[in-house]
C-alpha positions, 0 to 999 in steps of 0.5 A: 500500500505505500508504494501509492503515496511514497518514493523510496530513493536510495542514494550514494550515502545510503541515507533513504529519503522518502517523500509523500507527493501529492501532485500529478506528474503534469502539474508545475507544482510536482517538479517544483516541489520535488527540485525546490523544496526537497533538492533533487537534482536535475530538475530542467525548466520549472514553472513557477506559479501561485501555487509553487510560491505557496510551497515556497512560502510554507518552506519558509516559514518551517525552515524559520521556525526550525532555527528558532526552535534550534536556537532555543532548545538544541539539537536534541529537541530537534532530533525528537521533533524529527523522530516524531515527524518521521516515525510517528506521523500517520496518513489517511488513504481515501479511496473515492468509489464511482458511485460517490460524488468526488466533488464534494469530496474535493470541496470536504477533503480541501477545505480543513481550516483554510477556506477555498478560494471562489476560483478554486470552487469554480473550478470544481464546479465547471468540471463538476457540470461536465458530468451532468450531460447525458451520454447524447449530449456529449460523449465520454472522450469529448468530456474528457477534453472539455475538463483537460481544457478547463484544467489547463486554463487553470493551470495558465490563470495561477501561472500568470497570478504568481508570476511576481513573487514579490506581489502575487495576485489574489485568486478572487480578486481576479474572478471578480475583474473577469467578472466585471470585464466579462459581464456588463451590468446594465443599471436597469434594476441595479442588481443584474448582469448582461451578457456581452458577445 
């Protein structure tokens, strides 16, 4: 069961590194992670998006937080710290069932603490509205295409969102000014919308 979730490396030291990865091999933020964060070697061109600046920022903040800890009870409280992290940290595997409507368990599984923003609920709820066509309306490969088109469109909005590191753009800030560009709101009633062709 572990090989799922983990990688087992071997290197010359015969120190084994094992690293939990939690991204698909096609998304920026796999590479990032694997060559950034965890410093494997040969990484060749890595995009950087709002997600990988999110990895960067969380690398930070325990690399920060570990010195202190160091500076303020030594070494050996570090190495107890690292014996739990490493020996006594456990993982929940779960496995979703065809039957079972995996974008309520994206929406559950991804929102423990830190909200989701409104784009990333959109994104599920465009991919999630690929499924209700009937088998006449669209077909499975055509399905297939529709969502890899909707993930690739998302995978180019957070590429451009974190492309300056010193000033990343907020994901709801950007629904909301593709909102106002894409709809035109007509002062007729004061609270609707027109579509613009």
């Amino acid at each position: 069961m572990k090989e799922e979730y983990l990688v087992f490396q071997k290197p010359p030291q015969f120190i084994i590194n094992t690293y939990k990865f939690g991204y698909e091999t096609d998304n920026p933020s796999f590479k990032y992670l694997r060559h950034r964060i965890l410093g494997e070697k040969d990484g060749g061109s890595i995009q950087e998006t709002f997600y990988t600046l999110n990895l960067e920022n969380a690398r930070r903040f325990f690399e920060e937080n570990l010195l202190n800890y160091y500076q303020e009870y030594g070494i050996d409280e570090i190495e107890k710290m690292f014996k739990k992290v490493t020996q006594n940290l456990m993982f929940n595997l779960h496995e979703i069932h065809d039957d079972f409507d995996v974008f309520v368990a994206f929406e559950t599984m991804n929102n423990r603490g830190k909200k989701l923003s409104n784009l990333e609920l959109l994104k599920n709820r465009l991919i999630y509205l690929t499924t209700l066509y009937d088998d006449g309306e669209l077909k499975a490969d055509d399905q297939k295409v529709l969502r890899e088109k909707i993930n690739d469109a998302w995978k180019e909005v957070f590429y451009q969102l974190g492309r300056n590191k010193q000033k990343p753009l907020s994901d709801d800030d950007f629904l909301t000014a593709h909102w106002i560009m894409y709809f035109q709101y007509t002062r007729q009633k004061g609270d609707d919308y027109m579509f613009l062709t």
